[in-house]
Short mmCIF file of the C-alpha atoms (twelve columns), coordinates in Angstrom:
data_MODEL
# 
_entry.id   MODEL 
# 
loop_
_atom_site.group_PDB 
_atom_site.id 
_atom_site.type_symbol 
_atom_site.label_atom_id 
_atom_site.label_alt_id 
_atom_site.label_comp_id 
_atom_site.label_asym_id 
_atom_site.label_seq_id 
_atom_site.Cartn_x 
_atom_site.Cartn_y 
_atom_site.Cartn_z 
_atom_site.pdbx_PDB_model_num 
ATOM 1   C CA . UNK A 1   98.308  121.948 88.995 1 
ATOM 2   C CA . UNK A 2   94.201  122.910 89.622 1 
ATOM 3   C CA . UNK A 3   93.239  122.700 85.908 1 
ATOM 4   C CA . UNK A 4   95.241  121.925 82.568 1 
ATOM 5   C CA . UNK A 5   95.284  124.067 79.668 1 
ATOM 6   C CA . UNK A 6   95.146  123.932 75.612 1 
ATOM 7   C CA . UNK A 7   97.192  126.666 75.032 1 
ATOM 8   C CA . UNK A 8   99.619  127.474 71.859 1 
ATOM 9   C CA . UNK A 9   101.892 130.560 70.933 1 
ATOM 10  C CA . UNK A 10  103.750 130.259 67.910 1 
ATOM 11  C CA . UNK A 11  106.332 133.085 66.233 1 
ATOM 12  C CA . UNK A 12  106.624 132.413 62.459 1 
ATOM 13  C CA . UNK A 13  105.829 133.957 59.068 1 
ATOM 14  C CA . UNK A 14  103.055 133.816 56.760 1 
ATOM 15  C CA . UNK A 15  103.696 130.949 54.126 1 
ATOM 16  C CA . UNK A 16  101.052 132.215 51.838 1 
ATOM 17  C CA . UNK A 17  98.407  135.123 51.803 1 
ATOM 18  C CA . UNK A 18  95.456  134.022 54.093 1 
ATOM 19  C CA . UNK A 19  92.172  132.477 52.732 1 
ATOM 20  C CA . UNK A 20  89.374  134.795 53.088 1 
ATOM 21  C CA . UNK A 21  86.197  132.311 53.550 1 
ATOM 22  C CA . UNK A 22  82.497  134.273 53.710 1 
ATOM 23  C CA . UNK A 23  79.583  132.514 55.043 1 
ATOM 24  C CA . UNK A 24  76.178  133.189 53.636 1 
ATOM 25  C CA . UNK A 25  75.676  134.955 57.124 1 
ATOM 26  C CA . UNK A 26  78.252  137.574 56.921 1 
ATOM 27  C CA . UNK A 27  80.621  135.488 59.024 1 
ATOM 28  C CA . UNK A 28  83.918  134.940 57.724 1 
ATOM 29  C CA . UNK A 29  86.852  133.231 59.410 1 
ATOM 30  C CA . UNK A 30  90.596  133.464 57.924 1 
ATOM 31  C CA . UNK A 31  92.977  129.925 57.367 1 
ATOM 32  C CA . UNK A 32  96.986  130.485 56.383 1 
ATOM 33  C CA . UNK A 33  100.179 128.444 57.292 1 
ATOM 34  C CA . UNK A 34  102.626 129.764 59.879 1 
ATOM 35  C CA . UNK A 35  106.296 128.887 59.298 1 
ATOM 36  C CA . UNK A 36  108.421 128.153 61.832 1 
ATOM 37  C CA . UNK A 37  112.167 127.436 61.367 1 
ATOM 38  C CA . UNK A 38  113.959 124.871 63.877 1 
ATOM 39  C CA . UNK A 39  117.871 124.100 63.331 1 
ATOM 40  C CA . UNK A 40  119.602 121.177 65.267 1 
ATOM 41  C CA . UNK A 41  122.922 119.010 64.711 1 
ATOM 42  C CA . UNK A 42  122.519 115.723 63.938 1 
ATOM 43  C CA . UNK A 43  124.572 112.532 65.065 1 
ATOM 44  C CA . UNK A 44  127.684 113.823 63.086 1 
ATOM 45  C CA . UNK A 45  127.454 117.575 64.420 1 
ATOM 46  C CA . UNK A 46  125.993 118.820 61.089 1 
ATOM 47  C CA . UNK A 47  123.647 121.728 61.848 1 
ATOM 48  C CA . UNK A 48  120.188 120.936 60.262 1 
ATOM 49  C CA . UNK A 49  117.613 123.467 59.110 1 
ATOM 50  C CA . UNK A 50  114.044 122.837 58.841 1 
ATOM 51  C CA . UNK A 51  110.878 124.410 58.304 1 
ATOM 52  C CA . UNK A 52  107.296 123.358 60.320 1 
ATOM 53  C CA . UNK A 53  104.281 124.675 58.713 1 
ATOM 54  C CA . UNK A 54  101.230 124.766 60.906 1 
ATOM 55  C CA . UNK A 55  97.829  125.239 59.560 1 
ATOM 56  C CA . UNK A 56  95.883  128.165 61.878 1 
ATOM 57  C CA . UNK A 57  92.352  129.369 61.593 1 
ATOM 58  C CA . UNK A 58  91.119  132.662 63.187 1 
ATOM 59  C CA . UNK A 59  87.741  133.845 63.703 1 
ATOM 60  C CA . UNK A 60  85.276  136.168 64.902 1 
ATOM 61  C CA . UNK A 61  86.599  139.629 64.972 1 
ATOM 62  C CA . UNK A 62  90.484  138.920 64.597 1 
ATOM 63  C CA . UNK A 63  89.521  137.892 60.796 1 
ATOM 64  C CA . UNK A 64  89.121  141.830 59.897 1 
ATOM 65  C CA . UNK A 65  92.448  142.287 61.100 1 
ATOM 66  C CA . UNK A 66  93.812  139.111 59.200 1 
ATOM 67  C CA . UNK A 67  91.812  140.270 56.395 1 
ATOM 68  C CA . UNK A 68  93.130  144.071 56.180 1 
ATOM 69  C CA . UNK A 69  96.821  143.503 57.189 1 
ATOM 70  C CA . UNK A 70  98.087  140.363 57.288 1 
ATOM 71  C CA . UNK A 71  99.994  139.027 53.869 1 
ATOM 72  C CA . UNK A 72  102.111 136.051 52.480 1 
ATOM 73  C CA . UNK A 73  106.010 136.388 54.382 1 
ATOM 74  C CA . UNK A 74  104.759 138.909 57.234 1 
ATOM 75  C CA . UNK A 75  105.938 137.938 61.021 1 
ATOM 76  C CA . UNK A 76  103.316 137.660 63.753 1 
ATOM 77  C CA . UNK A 77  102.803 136.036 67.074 1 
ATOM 78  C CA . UNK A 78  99.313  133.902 67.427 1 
ATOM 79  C CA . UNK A 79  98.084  132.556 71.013 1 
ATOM 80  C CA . UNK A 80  95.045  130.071 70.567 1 
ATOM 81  C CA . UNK A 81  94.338  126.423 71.239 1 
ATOM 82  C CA . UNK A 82  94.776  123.022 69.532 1 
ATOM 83  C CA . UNK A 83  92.012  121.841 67.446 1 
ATOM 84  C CA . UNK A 84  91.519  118.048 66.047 1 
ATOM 85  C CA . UNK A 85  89.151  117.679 63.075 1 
ATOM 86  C CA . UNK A 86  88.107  114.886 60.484 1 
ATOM 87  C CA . UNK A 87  86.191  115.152 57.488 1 
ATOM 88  C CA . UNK A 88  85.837  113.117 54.110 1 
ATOM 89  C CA . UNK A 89  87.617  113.516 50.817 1 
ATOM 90  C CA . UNK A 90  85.855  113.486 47.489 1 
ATOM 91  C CA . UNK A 91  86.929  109.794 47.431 1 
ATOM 92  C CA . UNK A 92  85.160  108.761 50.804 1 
ATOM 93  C CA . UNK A 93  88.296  108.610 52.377 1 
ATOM 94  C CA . UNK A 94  88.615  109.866 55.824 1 
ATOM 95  C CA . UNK A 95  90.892  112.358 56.468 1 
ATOM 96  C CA . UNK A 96  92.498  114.207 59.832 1 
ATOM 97  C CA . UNK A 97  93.839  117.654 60.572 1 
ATOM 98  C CA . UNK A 98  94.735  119.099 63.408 1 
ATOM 99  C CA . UNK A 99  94.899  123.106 63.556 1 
ATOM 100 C CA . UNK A 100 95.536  126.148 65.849 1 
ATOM 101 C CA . UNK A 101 92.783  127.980 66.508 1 
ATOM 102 C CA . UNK A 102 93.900  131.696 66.854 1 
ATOM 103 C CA . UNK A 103 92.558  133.723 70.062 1 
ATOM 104 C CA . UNK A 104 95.171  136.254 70.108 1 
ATOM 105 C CA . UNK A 105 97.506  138.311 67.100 1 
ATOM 106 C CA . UNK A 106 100.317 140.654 67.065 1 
ATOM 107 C CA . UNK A 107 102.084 141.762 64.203 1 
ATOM 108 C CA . UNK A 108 106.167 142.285 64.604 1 
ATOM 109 C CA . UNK A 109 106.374 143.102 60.865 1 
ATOM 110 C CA . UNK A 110 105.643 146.289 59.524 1 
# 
């Protein structure tokens, strides 16, 4: 392997409609959850359902497209990378987040 990669796709639907955040330059950049379901069977054989929400950010000039046509429930692909970020609460305390940073968007919903 020459060189190792931070790469993410994910499949899943829009958990709510995507924030909309302008900077005082213009710039904007778009934040939403993506949903992914997962099912396995436990121990016992019982199928088990869950959902994973992941927190994505896009930016530059995929946020016109978020911004125009992407909504709460809608079913896209995203390519991007892993992000790991800090930052302190109200209360001083130190918090951490890590989120996918979207490079790349398809829509499958219509």
């Amino acid at each position: 392997m020459n060189a190792l990669r931070n790469k993410v796709q994910l499949i899943g639907r829009l958990g709510q409609d995507p924030e909309i955040i302008t900077f005082s330059d213009g710039g904007k950049i778009a934040k939403f959850s993506l949903a992914i379901d997962d099912s396995y069977k436990d121990k016992s054989g019982t199928k088990v359902e869950r959902t994973n929400w992941f927190p994505v950010v896009v930016k530059n000039g995929l946020t016109k497209v978020v911004e125009s046509y992407i909504t709460k429930g809608k079913e896209i692909i995203i390519e991007g990378k892993l992000n790991s970020r800090s930052y302190d609460t109200k209360d001083g305390e130190k918090r951490y987040i890590t989120e996918i940073i979207c490079t790349e968007l398809l829509m499958l919903s219509k």
